[in-house]
Backbone as ProteinMPNN parsed JSONL, in Angstrom:
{"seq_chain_A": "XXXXXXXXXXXXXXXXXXXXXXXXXXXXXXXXXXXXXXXXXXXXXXXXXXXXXXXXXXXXXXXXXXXXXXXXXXXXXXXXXXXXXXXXXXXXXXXXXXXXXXXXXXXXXXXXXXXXXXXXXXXXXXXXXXXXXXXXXXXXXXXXXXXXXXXXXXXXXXXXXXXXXXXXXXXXXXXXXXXXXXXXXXXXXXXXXXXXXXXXX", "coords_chain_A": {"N_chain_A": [[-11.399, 8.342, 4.446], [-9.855, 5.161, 3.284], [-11.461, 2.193, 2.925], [-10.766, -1.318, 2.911], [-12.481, -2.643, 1.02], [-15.201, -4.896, -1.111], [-15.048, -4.236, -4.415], [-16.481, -1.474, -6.525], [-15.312, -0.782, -9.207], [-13.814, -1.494, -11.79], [-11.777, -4.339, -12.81], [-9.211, -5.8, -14.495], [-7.991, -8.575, -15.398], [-5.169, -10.449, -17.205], [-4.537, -13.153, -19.014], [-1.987, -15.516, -17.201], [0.332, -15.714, -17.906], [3.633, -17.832, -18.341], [6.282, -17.749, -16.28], [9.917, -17.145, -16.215], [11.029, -17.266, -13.826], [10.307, -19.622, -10.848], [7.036, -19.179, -8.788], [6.914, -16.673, -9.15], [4.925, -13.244, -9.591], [4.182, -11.159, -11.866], [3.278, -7.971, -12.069], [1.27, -5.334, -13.796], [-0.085, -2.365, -13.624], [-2.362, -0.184, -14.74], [-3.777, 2.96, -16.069], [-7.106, 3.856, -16.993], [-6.8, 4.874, -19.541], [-4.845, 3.237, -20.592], [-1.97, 3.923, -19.161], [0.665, 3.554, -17.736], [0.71, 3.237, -13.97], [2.059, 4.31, -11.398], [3.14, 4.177, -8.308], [0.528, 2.287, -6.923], [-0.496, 0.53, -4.7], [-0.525, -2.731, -4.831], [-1.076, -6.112, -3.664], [-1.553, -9.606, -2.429], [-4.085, -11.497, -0.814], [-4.246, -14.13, 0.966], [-4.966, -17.102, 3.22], [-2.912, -18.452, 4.093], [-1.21, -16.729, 3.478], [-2.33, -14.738, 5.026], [-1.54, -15.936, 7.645], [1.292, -16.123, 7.295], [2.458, -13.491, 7.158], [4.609, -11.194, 9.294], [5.1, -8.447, 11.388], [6.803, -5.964, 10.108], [10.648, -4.406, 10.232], [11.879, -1.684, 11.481], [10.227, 0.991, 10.225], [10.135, 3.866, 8.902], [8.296, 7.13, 8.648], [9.087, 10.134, 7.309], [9.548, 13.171, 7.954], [10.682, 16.182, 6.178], [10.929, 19.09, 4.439], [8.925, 20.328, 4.328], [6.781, 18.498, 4.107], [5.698, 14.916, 3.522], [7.876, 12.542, 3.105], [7.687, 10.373, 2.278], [4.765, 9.183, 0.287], [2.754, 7.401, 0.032], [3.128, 4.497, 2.095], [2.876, 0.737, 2.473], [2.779, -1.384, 4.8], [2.106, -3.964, 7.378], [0.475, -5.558, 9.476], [0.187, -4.737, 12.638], [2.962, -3.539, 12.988], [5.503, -1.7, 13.659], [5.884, 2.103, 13.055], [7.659, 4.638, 13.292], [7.989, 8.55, 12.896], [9.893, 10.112, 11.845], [10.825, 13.51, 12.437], [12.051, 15.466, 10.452], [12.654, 18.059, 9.619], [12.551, 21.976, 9.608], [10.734, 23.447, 10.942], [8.105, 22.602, 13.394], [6.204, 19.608, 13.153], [2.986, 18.677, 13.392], [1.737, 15.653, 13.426], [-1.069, 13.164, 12.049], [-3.577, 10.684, 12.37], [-6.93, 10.471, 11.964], [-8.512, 7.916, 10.867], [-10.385, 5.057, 10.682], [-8.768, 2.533, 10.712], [-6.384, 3.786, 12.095], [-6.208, 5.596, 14.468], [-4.679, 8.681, 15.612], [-2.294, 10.257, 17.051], [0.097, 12.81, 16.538], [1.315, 15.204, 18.462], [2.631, 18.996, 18.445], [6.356, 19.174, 17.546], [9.531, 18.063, 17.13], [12.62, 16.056, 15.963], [12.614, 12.898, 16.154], [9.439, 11.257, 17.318], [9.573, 9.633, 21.183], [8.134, 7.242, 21.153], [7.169, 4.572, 18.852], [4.204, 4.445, 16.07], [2.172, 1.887, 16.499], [0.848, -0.116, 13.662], [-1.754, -1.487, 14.178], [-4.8, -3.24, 13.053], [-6.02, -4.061, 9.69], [-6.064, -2.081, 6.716], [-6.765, 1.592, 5.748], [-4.828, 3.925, 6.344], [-5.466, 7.974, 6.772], [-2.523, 9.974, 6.808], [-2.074, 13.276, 8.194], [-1.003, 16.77, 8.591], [-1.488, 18.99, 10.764], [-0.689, 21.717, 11.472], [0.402, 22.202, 8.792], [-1.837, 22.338, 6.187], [-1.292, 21.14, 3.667], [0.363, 19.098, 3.769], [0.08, 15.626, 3.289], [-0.291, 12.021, 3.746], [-0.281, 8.166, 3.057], [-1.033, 5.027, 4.57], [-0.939, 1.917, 3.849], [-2.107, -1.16, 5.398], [-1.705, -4.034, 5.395], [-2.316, -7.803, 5.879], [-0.864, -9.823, 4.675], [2.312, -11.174, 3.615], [3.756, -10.376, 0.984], [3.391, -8.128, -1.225], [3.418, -4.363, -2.388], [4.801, -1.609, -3.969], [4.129, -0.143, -6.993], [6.888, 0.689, -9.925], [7.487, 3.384, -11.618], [6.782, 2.981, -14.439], [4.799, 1.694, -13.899], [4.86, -1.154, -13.358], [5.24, -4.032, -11.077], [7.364, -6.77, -9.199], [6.703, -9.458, -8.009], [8.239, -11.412, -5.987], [9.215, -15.136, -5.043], [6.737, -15.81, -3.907], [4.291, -18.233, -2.636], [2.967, -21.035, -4.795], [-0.593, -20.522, -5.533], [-4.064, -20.292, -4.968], [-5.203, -16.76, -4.697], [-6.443, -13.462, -3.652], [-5.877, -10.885, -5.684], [-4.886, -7.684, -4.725], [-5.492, -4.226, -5.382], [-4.533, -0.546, -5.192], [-4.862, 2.835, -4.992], [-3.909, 6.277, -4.246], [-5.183, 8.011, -5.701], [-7.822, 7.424, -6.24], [-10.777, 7.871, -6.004], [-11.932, 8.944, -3.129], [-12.767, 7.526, -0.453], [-12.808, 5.124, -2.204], [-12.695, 1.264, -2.974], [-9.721, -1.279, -2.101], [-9.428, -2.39, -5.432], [-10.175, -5.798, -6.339], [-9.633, -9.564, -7.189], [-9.713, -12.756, -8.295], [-6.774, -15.044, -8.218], [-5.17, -17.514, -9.62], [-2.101, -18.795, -8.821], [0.123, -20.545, -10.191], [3.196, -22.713, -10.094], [5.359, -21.93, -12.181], [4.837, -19.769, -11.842], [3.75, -16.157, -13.085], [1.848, -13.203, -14.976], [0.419, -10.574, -14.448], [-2.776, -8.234, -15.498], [-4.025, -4.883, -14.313], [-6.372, -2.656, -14.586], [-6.938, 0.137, -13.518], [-9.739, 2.461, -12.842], [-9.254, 5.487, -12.506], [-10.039, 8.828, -12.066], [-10.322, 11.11, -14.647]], "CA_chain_A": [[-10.911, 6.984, 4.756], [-10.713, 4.67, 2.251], [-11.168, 1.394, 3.661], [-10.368, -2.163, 1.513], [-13.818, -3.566, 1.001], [-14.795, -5.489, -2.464], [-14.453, -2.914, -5.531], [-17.439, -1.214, -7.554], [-14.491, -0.38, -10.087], [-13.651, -2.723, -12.485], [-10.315, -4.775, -12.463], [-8.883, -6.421, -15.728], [-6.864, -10.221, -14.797], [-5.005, -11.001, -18.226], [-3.981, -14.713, -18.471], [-1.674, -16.232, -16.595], [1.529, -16.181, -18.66], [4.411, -18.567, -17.435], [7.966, -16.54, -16.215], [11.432, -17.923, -15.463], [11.265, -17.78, -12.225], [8.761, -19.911, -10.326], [6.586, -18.546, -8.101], [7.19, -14.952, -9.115], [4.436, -12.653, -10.179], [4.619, -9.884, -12.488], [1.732, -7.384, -12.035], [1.036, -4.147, -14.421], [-1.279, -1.696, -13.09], [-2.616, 0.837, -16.04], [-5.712, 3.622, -15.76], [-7.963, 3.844, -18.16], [-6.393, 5.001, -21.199], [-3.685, 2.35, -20.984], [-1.301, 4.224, -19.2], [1.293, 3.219, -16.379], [0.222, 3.898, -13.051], [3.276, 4.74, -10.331], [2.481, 4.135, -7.032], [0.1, 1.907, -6.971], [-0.076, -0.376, -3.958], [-0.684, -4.442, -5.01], [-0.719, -7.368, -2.632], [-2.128, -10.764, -2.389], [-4.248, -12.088, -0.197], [-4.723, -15.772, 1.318], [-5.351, -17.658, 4.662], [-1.817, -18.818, 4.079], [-0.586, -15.103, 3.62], [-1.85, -14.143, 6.541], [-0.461, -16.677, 8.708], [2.725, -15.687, 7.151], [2.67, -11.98, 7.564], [4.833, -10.772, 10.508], [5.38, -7.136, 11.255], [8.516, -5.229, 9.499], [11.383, -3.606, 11.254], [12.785, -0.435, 11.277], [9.703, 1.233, 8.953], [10.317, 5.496, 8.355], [7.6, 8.248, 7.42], [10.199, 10.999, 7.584], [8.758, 14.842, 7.324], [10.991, 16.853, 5.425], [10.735, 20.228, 3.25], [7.628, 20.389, 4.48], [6.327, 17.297, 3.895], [5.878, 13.717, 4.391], [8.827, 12.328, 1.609], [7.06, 8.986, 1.503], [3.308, 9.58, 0.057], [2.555, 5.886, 0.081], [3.791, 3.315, 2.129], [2.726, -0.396, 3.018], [3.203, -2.178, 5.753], [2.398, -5.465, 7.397], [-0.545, -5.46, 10.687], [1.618, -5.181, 13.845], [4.319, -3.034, 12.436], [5.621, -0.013, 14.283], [6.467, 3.041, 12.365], [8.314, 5.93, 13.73], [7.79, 9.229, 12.527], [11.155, 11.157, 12.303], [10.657, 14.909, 11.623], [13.575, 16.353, 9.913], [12.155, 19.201, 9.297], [13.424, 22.783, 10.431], [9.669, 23.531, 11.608], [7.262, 21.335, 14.235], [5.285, 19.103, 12.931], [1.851, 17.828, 14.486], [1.062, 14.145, 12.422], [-2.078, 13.074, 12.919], [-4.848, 9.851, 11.458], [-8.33, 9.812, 11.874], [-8.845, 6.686, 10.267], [-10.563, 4.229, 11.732], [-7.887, 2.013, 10.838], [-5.076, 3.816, 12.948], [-6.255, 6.862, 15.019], [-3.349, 8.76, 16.278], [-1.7, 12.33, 16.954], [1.507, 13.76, 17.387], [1.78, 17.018, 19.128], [3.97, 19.297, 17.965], [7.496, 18.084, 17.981], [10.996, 17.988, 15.936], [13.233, 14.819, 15.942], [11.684, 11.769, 16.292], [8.982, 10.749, 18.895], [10.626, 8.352, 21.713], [7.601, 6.106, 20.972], [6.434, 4.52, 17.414], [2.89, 3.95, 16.414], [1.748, 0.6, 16.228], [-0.406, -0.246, 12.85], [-2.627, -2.874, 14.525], [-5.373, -3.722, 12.117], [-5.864, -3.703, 8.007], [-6.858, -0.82, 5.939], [-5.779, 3.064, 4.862], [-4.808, 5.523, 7.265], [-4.609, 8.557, 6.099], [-2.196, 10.971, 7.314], [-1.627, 14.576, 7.685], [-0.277, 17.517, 9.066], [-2.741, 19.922, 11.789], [-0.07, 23.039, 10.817], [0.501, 21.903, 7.041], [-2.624, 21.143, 5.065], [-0.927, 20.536, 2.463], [0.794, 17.896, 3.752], [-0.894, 14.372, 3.195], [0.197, 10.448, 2.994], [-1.347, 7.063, 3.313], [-0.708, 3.915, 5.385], [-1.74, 0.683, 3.327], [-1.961, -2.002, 6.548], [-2.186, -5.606, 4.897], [-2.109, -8.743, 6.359], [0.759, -10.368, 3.61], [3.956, -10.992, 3.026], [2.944, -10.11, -0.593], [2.647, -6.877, -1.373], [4.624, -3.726, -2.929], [4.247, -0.688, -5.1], [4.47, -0.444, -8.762], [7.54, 1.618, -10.12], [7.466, 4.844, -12.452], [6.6, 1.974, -15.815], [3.608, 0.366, -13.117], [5.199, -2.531, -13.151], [6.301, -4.733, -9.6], [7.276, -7.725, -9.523], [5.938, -10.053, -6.344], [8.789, -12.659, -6.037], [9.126, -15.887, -3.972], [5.118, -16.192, -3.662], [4.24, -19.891, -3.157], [1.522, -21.148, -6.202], [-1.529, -21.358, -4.719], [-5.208, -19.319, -4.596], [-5.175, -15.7, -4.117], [-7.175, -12.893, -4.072], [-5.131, -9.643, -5.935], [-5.351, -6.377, -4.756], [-4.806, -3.156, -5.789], [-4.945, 0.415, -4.589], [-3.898, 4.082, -5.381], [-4.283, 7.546, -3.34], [-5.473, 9.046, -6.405], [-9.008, 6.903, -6.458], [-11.78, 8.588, -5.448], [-12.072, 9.114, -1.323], [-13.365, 5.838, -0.285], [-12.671, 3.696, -3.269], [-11.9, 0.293, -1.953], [-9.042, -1.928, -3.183], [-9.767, -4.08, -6.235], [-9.936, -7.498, -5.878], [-9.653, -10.485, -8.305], [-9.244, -14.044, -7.649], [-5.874, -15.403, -9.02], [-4.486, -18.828, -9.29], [-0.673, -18.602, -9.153], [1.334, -21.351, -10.525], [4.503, -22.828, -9.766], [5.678, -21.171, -12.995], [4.471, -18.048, -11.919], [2.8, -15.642, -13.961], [1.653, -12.154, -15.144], [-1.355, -9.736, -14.283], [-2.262, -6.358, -15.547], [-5.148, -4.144, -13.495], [-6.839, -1.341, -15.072], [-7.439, 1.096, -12.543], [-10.35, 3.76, -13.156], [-8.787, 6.353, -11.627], [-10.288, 10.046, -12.268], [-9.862, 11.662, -15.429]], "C_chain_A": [[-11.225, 6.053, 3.599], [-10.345, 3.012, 2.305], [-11.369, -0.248, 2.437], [-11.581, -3.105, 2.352], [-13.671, -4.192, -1.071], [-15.538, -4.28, -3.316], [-15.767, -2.268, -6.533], [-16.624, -1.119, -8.511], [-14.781, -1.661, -10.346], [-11.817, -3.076, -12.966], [-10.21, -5.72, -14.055], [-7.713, -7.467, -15.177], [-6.617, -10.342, -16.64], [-4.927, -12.351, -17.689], [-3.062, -14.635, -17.437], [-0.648, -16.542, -17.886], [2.798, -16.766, -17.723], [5.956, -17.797, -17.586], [8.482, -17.602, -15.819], [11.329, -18.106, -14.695], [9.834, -18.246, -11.799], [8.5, -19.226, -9.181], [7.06, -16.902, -7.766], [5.996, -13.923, -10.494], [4.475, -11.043, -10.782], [3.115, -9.174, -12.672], [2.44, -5.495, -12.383], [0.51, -3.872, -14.412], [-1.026, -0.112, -14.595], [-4.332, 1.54, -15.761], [-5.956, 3.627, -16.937], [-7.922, 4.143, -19.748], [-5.269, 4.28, -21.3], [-2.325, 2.691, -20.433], [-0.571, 3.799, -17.647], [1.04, 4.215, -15.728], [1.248, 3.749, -11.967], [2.56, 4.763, -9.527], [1.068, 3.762, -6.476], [0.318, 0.309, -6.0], [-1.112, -1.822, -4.099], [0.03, -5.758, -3.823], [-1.44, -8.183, -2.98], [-2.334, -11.928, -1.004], [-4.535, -13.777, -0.084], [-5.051, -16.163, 2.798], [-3.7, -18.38, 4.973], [-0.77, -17.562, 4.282], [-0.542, -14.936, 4.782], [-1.432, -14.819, 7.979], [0.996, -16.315, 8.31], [3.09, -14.682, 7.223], [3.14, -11.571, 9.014], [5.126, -8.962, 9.865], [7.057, -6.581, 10.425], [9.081, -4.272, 10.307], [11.52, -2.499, 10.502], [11.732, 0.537, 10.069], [9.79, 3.388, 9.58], [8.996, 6.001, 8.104], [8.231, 9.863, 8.017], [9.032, 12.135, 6.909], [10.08, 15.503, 7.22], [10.451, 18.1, 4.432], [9.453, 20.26, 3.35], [6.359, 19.642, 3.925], [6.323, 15.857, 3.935], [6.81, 13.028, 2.898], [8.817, 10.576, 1.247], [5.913, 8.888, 1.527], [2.916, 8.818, 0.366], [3.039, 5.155, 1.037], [2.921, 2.574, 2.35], [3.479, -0.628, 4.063], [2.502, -3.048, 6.464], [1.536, -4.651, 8.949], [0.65, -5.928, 11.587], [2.781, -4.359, 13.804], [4.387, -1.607, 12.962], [6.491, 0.948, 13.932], [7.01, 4.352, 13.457], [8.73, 6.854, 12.296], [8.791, 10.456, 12.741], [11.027, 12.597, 11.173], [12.036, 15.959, 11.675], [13.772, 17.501, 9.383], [12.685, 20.749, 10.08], [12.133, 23.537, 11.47], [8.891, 22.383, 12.509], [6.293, 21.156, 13.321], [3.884, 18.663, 13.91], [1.047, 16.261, 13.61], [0.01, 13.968, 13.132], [-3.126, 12.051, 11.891], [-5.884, 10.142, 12.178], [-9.076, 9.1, 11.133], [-9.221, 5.744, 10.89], [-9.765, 2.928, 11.86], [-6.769, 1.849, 11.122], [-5.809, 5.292, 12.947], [-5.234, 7.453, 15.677], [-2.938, 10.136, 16.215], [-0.545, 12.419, 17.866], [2.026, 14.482, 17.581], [2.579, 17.143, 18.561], [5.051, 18.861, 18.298], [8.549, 18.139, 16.765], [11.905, 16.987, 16.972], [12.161, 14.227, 15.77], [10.797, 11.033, 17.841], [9.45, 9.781, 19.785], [9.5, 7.109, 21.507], [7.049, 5.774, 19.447], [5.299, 3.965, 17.886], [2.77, 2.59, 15.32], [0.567, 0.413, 15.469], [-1.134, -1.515, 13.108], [-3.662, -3.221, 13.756], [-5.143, -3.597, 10.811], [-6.811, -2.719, 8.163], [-6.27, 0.353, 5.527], [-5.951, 3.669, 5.866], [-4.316, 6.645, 6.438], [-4.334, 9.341, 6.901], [-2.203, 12.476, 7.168], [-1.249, 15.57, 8.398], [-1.091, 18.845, 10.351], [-2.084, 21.364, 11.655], [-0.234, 23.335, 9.939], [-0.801, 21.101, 6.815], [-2.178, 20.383, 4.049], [0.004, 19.281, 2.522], [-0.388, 16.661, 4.176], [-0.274, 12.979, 2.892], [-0.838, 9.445, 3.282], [-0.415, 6.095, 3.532], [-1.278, 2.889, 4.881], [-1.046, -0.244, 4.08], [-2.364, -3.295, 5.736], [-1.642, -6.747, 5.493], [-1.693, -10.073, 5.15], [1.989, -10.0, 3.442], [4.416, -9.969, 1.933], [2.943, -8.902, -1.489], [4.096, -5.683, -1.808], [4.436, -2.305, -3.831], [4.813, -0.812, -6.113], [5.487, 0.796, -8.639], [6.763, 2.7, -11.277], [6.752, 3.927, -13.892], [5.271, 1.401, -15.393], [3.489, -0.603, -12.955], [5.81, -2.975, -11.274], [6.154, -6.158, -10.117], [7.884, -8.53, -7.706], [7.222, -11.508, -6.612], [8.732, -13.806, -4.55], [7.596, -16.155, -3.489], [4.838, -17.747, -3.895], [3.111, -20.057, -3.624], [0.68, -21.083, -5.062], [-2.856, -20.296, -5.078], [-5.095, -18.038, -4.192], [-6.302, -14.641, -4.09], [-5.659, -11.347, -4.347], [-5.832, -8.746, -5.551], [-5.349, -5.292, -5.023], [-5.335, -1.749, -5.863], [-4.608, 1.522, -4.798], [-4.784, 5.238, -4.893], [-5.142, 8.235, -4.6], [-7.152, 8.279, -6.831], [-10.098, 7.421, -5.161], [-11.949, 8.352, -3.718], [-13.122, 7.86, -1.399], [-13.723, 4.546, -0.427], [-11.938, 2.478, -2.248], [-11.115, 0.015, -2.768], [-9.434, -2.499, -4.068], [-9.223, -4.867, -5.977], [-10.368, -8.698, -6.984], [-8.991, -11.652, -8.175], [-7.907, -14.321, -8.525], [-5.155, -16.448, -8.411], [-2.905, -18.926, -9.899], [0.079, -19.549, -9.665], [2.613, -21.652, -10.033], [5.694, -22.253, -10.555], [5.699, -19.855, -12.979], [3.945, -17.23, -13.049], [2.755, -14.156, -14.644], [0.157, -11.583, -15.28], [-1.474, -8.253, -14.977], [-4.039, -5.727, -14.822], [-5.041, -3.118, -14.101], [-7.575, -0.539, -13.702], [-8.562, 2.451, -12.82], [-10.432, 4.384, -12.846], [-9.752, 8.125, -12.74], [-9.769, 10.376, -13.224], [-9.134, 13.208, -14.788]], "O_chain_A": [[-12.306, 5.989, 3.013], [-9.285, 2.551, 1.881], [-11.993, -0.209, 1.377], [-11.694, -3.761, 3.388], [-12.776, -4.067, -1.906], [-16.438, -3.562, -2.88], [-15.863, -2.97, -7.54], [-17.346, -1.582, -9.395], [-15.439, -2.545, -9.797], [-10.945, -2.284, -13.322], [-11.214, -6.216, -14.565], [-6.688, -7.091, -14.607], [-7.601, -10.336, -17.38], [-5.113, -12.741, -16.537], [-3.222, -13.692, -16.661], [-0.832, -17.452, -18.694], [3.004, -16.321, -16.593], [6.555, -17.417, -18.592], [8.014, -18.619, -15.309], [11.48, -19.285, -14.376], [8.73, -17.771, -12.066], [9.399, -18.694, -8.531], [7.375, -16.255, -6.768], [6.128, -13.88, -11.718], [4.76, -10.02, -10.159], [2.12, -9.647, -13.223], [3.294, -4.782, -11.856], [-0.331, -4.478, -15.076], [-0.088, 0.529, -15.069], [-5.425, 1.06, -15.461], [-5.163, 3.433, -17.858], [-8.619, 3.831, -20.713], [-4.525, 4.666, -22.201], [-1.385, 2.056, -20.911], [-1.22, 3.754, -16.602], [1.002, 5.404, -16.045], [1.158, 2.589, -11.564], [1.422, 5.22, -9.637], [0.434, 4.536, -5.759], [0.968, -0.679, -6.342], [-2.22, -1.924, -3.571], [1.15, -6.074, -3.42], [-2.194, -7.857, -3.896], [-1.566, -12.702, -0.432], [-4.979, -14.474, -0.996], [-5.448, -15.241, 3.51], [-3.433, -18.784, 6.104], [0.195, -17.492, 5.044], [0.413, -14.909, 5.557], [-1.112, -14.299, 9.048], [1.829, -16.252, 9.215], [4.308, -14.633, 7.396], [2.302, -11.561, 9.917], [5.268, -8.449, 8.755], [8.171, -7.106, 10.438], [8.445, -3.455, 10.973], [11.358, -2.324, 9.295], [12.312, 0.85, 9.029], [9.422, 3.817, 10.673], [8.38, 5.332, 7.275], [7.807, 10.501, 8.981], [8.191, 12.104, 6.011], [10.737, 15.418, 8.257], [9.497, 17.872, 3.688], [8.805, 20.214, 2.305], [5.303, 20.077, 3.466], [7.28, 15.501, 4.622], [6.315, 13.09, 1.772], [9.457, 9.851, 0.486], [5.472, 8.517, 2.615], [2.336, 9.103, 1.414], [4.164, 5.069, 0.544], [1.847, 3.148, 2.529], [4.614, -0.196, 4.262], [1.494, -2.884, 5.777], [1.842, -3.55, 9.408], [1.524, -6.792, 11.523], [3.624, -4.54, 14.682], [3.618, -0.663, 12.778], [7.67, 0.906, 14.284], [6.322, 4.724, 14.408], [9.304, 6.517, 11.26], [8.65, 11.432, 13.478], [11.079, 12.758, 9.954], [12.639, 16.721, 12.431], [14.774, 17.925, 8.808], [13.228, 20.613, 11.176], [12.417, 24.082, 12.537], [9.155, 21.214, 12.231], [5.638, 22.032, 12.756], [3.99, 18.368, 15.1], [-0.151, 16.125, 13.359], [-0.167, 14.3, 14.304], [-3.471, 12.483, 10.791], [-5.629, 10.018, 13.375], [-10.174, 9.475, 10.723], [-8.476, 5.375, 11.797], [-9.921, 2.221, 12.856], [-6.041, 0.875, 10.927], [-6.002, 6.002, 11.96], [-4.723, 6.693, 16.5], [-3.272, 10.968, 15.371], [-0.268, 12.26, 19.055], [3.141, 14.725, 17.12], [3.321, 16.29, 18.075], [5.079, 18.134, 19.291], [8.225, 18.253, 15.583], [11.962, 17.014, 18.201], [11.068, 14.649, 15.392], [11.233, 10.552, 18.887], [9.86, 8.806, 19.156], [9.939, 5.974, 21.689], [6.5, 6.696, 18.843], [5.014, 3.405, 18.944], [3.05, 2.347, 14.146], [-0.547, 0.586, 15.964], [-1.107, -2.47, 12.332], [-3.211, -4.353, 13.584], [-4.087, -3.035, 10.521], [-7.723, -2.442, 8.942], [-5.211, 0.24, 4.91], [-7.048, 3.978, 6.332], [-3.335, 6.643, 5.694], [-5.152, 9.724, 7.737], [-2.337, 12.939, 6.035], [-1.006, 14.993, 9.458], [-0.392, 19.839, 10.155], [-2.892, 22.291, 11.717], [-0.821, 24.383, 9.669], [-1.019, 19.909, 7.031], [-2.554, 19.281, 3.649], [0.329, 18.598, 1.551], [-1.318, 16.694, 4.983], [0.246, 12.816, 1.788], [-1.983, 9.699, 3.654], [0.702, 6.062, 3.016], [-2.373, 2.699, 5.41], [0.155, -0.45, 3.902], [-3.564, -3.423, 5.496], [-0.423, -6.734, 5.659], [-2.356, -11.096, 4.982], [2.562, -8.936, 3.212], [5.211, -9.034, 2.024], [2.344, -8.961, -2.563], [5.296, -5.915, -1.659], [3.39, -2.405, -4.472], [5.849, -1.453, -6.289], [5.354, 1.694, -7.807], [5.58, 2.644, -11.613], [5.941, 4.694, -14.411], [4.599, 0.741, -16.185], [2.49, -1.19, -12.539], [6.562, -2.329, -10.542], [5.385, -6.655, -10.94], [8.747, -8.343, -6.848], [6.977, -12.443, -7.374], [8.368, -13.504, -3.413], [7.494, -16.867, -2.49], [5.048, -18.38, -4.93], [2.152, -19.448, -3.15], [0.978, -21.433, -3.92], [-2.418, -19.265, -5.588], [-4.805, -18.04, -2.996], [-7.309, -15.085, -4.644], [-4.819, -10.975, -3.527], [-7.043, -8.659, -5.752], [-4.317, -5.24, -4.353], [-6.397, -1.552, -6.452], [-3.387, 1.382, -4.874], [-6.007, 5.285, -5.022], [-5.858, 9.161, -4.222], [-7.634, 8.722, -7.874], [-10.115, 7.336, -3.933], [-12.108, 7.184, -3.362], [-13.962, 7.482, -2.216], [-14.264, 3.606, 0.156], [-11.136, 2.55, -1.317], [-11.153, 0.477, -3.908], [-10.032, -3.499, -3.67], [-8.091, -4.959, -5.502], [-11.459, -8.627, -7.551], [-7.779, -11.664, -7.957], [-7.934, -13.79, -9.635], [-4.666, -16.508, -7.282], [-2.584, -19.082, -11.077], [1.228, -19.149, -9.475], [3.188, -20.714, -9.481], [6.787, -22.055, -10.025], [6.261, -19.023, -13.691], [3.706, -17.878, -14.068], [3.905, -13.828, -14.935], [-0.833, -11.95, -15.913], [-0.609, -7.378, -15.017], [-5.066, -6.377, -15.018], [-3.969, -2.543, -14.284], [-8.639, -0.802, -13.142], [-7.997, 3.527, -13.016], [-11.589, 4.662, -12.532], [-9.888, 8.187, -13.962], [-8.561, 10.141, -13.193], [-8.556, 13.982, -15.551]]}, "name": "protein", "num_of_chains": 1, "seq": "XXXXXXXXXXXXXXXXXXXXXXXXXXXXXXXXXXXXXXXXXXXXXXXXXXXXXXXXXXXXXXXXXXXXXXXXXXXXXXXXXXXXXXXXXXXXXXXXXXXXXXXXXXXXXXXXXXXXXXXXXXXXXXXXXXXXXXXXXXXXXXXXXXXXXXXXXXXXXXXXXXXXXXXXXXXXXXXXXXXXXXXXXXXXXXXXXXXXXXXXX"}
């Protein structure tokens, strides 16, 4: 479980460069030798965020080819995922996280009920047939939030200026790493961040 407390790692905030668009942040996540980091889940918290965070519709973690064919996702406290297995074998999904405990007997299609991610934090999933299948559930209470593409770049638009705390997270940091966290004052100009992640050689 690897639950979002504040970070023994160490997080790198460049300035605060001003973009075209206001209130749109550009955040570049890089490990340790400088190199873009893919799939890398960044959000931003506030007391404003999370009054503005409602749940998201319609959210997927589809099993396929014998596996779950979205490693990562986010999603938003409150938000009820359904778990459609498209698979030509039964699956059995299953968290023991203390931030979404949950199991779903064997089974092909999709269950008639989704599970509801009620608090923050990482669930992780996985398979009670297939070890080898494995994903993760990043639960945040923001609007905010997003993964970096294939370059490690995202870019957080529509964010109104104000106080934040950045976060930022990736499956591949040691079992129980928390998110980093780093205060950041957004502008009406908006801005740019980059996070060094010290992910495992």
């Amino acid at each position: 479980m690897r639950a979002l407390r504040r970070p023994a790692a160490a997080l790198m905030l460049v300035g605060l460069v001003p973009a075209a668009t206001a209130a749109t942040l550009e955040v570049e996540v890089l490990d340790r030798d400088g190199k873009p980091v893919p799939e890398a889940v960044v959000f931003l918290e506030s007391a404003a965020a999370r009054a503005a965070s409602r749940p998201l519709p319609g959210v997927e973690i589809e099993q396929a080819a014998k596996r779950f064919t979205q490693r990562v996702s986010v999603v938003t406290v409150g938000t009820a995922v359904n778990f459609p297995n498209r698979d030509t074998v039964r699956h059995h999904v299953y968290s023991f996280s203390p931030a979404k405990s949950f199991e779903l007997k064997l089974y092909i299609g999709t269950p008639a009920s989704p599970v509801v991610f009620d608090k923050p934090g990482i669930a992780v999933l996985g398979c009670n047939i297939h070890d080898t299948m494995a994903a993760w559930v990043v639960i945040v209470e923001t609007p905010h939030h997003g993964l970096t593409a294939a370059n490690g770049r995202l870019r957080l638009a529509e964010v109104p200026p104000g106080s934040y705390r950045l976060r930022t997270w990736h499956a591949e940091l040691p079992p129980g790493a928390p998110a980093l966290e780093q205060a950041l004052q957004l502008p009406a100009a908006g801005g740019q961040a980059q996070v060094r992640l010290l992910m495992p050689g």
